[in-house]
C-alpha positions as CSV (number, residue, x, y, z in Angstrom):
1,X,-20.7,-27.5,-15.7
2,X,-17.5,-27.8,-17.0
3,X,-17.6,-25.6,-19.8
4,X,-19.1,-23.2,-17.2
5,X,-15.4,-23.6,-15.1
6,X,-13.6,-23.4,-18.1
7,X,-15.6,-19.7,-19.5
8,X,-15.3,-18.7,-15.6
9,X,-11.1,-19.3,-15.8
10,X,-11.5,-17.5,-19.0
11,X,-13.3,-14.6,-17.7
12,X,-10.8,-14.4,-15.2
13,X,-7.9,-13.7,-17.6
14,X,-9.3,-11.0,-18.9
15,X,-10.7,-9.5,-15.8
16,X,-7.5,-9.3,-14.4
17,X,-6.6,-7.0,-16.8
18,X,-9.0,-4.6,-15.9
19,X,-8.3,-1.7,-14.2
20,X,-9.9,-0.9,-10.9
21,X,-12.2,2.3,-10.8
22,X,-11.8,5.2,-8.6
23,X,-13.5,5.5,-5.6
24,X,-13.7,8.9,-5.9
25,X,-13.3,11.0,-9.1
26,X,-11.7,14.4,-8.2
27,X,-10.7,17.2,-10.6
28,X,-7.2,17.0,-11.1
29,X,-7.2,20.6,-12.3
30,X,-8.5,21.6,-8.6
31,X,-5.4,19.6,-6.9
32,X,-2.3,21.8,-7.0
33,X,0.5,19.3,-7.5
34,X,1.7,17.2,-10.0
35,X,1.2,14.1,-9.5
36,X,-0.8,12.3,-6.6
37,X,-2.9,9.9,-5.1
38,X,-4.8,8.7,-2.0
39,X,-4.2,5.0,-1.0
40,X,-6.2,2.8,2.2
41,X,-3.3,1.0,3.6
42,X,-5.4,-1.6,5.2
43,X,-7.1,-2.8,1.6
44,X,-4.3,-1.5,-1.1
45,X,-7.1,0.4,-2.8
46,X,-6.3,3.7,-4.8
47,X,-9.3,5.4,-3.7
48,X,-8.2,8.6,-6.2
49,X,-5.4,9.3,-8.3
50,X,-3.6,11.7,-10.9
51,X,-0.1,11.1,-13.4
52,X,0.2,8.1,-10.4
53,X,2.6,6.5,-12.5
54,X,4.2,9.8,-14.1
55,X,8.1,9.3,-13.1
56,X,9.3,12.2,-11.1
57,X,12.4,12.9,-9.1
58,X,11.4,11.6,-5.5
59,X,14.1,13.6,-3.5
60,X,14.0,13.1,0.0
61,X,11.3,10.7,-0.1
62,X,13.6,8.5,-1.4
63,X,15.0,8.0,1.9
64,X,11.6,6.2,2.6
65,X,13.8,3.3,1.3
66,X,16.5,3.7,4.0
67,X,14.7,3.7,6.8
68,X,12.4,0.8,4.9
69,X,15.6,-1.5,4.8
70,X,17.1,-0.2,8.1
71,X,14.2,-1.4,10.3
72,X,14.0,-4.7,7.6
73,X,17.3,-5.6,8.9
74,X,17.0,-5.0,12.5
75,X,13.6,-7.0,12.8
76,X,15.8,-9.8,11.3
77,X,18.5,-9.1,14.4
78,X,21.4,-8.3,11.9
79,X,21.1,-4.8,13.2
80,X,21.0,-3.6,16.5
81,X,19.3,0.0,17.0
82,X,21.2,0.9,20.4
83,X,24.6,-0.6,17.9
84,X,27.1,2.6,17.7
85,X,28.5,3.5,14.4
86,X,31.7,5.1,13.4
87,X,30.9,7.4,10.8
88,X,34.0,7.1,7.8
89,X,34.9,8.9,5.1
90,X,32.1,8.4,3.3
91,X,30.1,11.5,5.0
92,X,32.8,13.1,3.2
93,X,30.9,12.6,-0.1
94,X,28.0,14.7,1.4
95,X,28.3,18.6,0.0
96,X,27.9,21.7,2.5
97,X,24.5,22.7,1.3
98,X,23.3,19.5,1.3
99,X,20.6,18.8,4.1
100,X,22.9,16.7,7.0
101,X,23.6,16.1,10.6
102,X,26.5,17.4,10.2
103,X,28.8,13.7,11.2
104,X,32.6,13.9,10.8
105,X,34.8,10.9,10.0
106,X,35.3,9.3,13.7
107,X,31.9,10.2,14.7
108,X,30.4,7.9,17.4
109,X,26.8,8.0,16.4
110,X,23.8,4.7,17.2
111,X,21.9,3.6,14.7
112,X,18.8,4.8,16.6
113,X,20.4,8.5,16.2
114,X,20.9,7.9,12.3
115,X,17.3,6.9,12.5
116,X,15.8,10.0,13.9
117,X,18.7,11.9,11.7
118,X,17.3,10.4,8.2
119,X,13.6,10.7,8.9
120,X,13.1,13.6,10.9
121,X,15.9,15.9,9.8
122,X,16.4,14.2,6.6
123,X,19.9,14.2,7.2
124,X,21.9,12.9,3.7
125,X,24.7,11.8,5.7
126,X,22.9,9.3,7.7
127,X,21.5,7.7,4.7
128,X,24.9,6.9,3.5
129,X,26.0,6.1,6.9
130,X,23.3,3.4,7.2
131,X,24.3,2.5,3.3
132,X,27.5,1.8,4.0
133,X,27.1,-0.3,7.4
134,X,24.3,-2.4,6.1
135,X,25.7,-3.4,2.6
136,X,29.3,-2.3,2.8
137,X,29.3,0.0,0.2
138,X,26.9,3.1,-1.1
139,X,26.2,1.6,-4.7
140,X,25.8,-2.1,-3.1
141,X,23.3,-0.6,-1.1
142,X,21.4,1.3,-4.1
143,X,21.2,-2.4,-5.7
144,X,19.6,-3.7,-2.7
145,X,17.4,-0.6,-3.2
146,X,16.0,-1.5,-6.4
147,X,15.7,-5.3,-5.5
148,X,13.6,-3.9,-2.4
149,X,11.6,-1.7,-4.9
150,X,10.9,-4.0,-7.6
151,X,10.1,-7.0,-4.5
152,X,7.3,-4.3,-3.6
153,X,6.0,-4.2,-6.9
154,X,7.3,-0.5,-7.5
155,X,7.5,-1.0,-11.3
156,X,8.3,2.5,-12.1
157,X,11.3,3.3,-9.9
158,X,15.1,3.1,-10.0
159,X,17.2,4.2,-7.6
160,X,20.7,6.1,-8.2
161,X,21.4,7.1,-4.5
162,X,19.8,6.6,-1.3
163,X,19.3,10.1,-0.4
164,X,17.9,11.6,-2.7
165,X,20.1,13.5,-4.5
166,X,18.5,14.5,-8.4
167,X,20.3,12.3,-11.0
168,X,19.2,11.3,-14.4
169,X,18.0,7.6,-13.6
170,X,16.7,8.3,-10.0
171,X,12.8,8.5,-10.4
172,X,10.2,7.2,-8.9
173,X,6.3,7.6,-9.4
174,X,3.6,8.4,-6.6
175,X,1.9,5.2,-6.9
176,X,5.2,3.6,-7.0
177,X,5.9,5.8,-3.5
178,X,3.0,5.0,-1.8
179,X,3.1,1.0,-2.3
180,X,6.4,1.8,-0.1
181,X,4.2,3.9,2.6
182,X,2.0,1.0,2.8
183,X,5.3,-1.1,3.4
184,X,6.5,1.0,5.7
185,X,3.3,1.4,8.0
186,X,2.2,-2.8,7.6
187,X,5.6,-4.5,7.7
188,X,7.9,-2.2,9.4
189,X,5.4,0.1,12.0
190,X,8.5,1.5,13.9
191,X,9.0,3.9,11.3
192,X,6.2,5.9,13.1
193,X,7.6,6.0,15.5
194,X,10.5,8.5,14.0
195,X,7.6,10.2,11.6
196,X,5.9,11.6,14.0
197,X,8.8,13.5,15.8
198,X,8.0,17.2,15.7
199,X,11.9,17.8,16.1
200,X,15.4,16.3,16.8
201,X,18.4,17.4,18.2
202,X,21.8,16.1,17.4
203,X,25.4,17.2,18.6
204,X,24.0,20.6,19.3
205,X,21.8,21.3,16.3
206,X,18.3,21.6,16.4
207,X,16.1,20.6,13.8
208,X,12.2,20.9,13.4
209,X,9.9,18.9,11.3
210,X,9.4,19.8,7.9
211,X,6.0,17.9,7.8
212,X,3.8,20.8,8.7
213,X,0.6,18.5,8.9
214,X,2.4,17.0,12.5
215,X,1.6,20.5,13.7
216,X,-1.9,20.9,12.8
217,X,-3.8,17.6,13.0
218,X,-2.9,15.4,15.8
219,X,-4.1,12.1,13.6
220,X,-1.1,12.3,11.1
221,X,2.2,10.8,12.2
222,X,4.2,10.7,9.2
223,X,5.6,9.8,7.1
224,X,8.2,12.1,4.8
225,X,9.1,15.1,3.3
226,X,11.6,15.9,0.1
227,X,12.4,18.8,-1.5
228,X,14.6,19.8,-4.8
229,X,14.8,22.6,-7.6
230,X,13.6,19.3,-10.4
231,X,10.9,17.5,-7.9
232,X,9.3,20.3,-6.1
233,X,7.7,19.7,-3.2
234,X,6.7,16.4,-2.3
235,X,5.4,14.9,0.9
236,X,4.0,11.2,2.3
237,X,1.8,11.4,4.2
238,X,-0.2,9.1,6.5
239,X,-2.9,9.3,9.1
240,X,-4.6,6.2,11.5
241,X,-8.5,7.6,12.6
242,X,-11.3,5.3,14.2
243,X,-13.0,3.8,11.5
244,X,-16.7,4.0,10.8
245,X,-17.4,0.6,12.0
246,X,-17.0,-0.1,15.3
247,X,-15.8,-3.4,14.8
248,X,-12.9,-3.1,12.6
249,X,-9.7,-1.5,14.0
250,X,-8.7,1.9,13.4
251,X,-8.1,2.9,9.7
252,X,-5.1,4.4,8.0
253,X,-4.8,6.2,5.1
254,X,-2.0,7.1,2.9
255,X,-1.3,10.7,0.5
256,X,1.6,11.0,-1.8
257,X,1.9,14.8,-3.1
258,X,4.5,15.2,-5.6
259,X,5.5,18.6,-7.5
260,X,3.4,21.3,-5.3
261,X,4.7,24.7,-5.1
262,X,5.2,25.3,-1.5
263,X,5.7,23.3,2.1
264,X,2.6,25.3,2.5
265,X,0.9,24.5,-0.4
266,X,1.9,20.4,-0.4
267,X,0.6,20.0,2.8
268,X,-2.5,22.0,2.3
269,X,-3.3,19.6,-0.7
270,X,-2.3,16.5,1.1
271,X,-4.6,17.2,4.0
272,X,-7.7,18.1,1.7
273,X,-7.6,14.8,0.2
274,X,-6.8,12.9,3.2
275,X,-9.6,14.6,4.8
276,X,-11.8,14.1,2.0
277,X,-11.1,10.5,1.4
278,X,-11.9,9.9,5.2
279,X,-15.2,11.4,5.2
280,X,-16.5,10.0,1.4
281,X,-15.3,6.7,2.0
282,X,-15.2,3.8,4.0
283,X,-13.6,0.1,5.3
284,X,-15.9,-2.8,4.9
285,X,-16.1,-6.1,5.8
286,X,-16.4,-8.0,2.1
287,X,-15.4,-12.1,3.4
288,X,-15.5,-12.9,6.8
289,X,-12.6,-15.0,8.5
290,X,-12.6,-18.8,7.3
291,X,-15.8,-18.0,5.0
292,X,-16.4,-20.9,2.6
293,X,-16.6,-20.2,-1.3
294,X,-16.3,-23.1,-2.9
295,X,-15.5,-26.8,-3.1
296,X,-13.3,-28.2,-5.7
297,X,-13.4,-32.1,-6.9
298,X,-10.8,-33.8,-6.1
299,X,-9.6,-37.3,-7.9
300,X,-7.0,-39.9,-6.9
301,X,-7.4,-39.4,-3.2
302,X,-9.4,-40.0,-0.5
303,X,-10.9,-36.3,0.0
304,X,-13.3,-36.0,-2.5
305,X,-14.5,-32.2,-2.2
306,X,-11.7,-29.6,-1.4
307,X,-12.9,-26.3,0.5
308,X,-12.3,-23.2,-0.7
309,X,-12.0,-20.5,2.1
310,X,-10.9,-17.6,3.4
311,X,-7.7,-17.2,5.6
312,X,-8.5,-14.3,7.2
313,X,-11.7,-11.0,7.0
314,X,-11.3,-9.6,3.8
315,X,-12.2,-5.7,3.8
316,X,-13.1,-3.8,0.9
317,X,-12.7,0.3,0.7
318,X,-16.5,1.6,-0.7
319,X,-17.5,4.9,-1.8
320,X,-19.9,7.3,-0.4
321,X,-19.7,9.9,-2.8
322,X,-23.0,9.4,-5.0
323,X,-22.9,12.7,-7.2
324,X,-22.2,12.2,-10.7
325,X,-19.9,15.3,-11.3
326,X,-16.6,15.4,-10.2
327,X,-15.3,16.6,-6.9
328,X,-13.1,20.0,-6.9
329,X,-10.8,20.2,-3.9
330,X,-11.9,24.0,-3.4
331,X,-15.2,22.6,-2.9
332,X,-14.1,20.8,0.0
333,X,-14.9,22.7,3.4
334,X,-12.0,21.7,5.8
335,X,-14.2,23.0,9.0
336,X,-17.2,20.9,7.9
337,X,-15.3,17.8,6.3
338,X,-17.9,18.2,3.4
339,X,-17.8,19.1,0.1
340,X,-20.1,22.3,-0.3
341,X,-22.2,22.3,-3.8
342,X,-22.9,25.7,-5.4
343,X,-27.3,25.4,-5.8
344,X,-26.7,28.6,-8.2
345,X,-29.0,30.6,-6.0
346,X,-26.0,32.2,-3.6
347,X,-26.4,29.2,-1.3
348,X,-24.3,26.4,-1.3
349,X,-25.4,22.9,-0.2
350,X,-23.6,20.4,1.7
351,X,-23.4,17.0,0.4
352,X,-23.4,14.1,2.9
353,X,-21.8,11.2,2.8
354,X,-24.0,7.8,1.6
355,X,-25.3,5.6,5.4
356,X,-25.4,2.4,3.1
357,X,-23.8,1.1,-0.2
358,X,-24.6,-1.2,-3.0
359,X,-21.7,-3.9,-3.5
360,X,-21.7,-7.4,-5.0
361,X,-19.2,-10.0,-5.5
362,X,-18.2,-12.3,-8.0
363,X,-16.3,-15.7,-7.5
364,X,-14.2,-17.0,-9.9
365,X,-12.3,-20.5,-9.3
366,X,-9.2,-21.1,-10.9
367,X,-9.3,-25.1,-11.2
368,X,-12.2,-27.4,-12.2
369,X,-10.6,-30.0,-10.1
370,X,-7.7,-31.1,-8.1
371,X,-5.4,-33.8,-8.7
372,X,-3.5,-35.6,-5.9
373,X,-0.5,-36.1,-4.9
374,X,-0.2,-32.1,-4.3
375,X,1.5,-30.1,-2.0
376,X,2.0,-26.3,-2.8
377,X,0.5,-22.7,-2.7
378,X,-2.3,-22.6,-5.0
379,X,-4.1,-19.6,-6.2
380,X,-7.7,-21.3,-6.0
381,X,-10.2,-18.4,-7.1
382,X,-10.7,-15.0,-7.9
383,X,-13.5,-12.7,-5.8
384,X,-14.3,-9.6,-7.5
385,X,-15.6,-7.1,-5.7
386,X,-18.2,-4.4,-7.8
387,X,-19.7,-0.9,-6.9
388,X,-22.1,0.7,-9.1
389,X,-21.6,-2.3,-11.3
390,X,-17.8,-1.4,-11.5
391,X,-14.9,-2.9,-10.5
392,X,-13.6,-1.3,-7.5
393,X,-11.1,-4.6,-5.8
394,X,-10.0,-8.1,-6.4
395,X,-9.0,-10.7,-3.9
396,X,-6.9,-13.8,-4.5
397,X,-7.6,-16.5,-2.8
398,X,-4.6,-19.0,-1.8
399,X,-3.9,-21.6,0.3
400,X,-1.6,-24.2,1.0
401,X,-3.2,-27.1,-0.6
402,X,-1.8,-31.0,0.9
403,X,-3.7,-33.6,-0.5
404,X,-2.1,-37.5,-0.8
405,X,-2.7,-40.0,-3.2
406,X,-4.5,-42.8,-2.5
407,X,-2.9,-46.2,-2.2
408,X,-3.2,-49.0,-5.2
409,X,-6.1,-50.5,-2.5
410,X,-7.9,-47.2,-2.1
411,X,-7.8,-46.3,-5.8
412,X,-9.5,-49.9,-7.0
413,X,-12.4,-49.6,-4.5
414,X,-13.1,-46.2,-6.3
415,X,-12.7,-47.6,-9.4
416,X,-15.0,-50.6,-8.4
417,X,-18.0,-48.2,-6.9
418,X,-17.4,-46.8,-10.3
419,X,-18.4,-49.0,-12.3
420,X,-22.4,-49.0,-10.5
421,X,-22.4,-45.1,-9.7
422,X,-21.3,-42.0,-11.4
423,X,-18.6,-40.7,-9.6
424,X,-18.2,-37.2,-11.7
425,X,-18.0,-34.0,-9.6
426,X,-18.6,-30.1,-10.4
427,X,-17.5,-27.7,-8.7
428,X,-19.7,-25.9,-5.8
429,X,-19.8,-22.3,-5.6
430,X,-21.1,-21.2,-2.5
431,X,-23.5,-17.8,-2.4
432,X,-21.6,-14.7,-1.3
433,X,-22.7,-11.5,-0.5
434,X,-21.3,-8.0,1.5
């Protein structure tokens, strides 16, 4: 048994190291953009993706970051929304053709304004604005930036300035950009509430939404546009819809759309795949809240087993896309929400979405046995999660593990029963299923 733990550990290095498949395989030659990819925010699966980790300029999505930070530090009360700003010189740094609110030195302005300014009108002089206020200077702020970026596991991007602007070592990716969506909507959910503004007005000036997918589908409420001459157009995107299970909550997905053509033309593609990804696949739960998985032995303590369990419902994004050709986007019927197959007779055929799907799991524990005194965060075991006998997630497993030594006393009775009765343990995995 314990050459079985030790091959299972094994196993589980080199597991770790395999990539997850798509959920769905779409033509990337049918998707008119550059790079992009479709993310479930609940999960953190990639349900499709193309040049995800190409490094492009991000422009205004970049102010993604901003806002990320700002609403970090006011859910930590070291920032106050209704707090009023003087605006200083350093809107001065912010040229005329540059997108802007338009603030003057000795500008009275909230940091709920600058809010609605960055997201909604994109305004460059609020992102410095809220730079300068929440780290004292503009490049003290781009360091916090990158720590922010590289915290989130954005291992592709580095940040020059925090609105945008194209420089040589501002890039960022759009998987890189859509780990910070998923930020964004989980930890700091007030963003949507500036995202899905259709317009703002400051000091006179009116400005409407550049997110043209606000307009036409009431589901989307954010998340950011950016535009430059070197990054095209790109666009976050994110929409919350009931899920297909009635008893999980609602379900959000994420788009990032970098290097499309148009406003038009990114939101056109964004929208396809959202609405593509919604109707071919689906939230499931995989491990249900405080499910058992295994036990561990444990030696120099009283406890002898340790349980292996869940903290919380695990869910798992599935496919329901069972055709073994690729998707192409032009295929995809928006007014149906199906993907329409040419039959080669003149008629085209509607492929439905899978009722049920095949899934299995695998657990993998990460100790043979547990050794007391211990107190600290263990990563216990590894559940894979397969589809068509591919990888599609992986769940780690942790808990706080507290476990005391026995006393002197304690540990010689052990040793005594010891000596009449074996007192070896193996692990116990416990079955697991969808």
């Amino acid at each position: 048994m314990k050459f079985i733990a030790s091959l299972i550990a094994t196993l589980c290095f080199f597991m770790s190291a395999i990539s997850h498949a798509a959920l769905l395989n779409i033509n990337p030659e049918s998707v008119e953009a550059e790079a992009w990819t479709i993310l479930d925010s609940q999960t953190g699966q990639t349900i499709a993706s193309h040049n995800e980790d190409l490094q492009r300029a991000p422009a205004s999505l970049t102010k993604m970051m901003v806002a990320y930070i700002t609403l970090k530090e006011i859910q930590a009360g070291k920032l106050d929304k209704n707090e009023v700003i003087t605006a200083t010189s350093v809107v001065n740094m912010v040229m005329w053709d540059e997108s802007q609110m338009y603030l003057k030195e000795g500008d009275q302005i909230s940091v709920d304004q600058l809010l609605a300014g960055l997201i909604v009108m994109s305004a460059n002089d609020a992102a410095v604005t809220l730079a300068e206020k929440i780290s004292g200077s503009v490049p003290k702020f781009v360091e916090r930036m990158n720590q922010e970026a590289k915290a989130l596991g954005m291992q592709h991007t580095n940040f020059q300035n925090p609105a945008g602007i194209t420089m040589p070592e501002h890039y960022s990716t759009a998987a890189d950009l859509a780990k910070l969506s998923q930020a964004l909507v989980n930890e700091t959910p007030n963003y949507l509430f500036y995202s899905k503004q259709q317009s703002f007005s400051y000091n006179q000036r009116f400005h409407r939404a550049t997110n043209l997918l606000l307009k036409i589908d009431p589901t989307v409420d954010g998340l950011k546009t950016g535009f430059t001459r070197a990054a095209g157009y790109n666009l976050a995107a994110t929409a919350i819809r009931p899920s297909m299970d009635m008893s999980l909550s609602n379900r959000r997905l994420i788009v990032v759309v970098m290097g499309s053509k148009s406003a038009v033309k990114r939101a056109e593609v964004a929208h396809k795949l959202m609405n593509l990804a919604y109707t071919y696949t689906r939230n499931e739960v995989a491990l249900k809240d405080k499910q058992v998985l295994a036990e561990l032995p444990v030696v120099q303590s009283t406890l002898k087993m340790f349980k292996v369990a869940t903290k919380k419902p695990e869910l798992i994004t599935t496919s329901l896309y069972d055709q073994s050709y690729s998707i192409d986007l032009n295929q995809f019927d928006q007014s149906t929400q199906r993907v329409m197959l040419d039959t080669g007779n003149g008629t085209l055929q509607s492929i439905e979405p899978l009722r049920e799907t095949q899934t299995h799991l695998n657990i993998e524990v990460n100790e043979t046995q547990l050794t007391a005194p211990l107190a600290k965060v263990m990563q216990l075991a590894t559940v894979n999660v397969y589809q068509n006998n591919q990888l599609i997630r992986t769940i780690l497993i942790e808990d706080q593990v507290d476990i005391e030594e026995a006393n002197f006393f304690e540990k010689f009775l052990q040793w005594l029963f010891g000596l009449f009765s074996s007192t070896n343990a193996d692990v116990i995995l416990y079955p697991i299923g969808k």
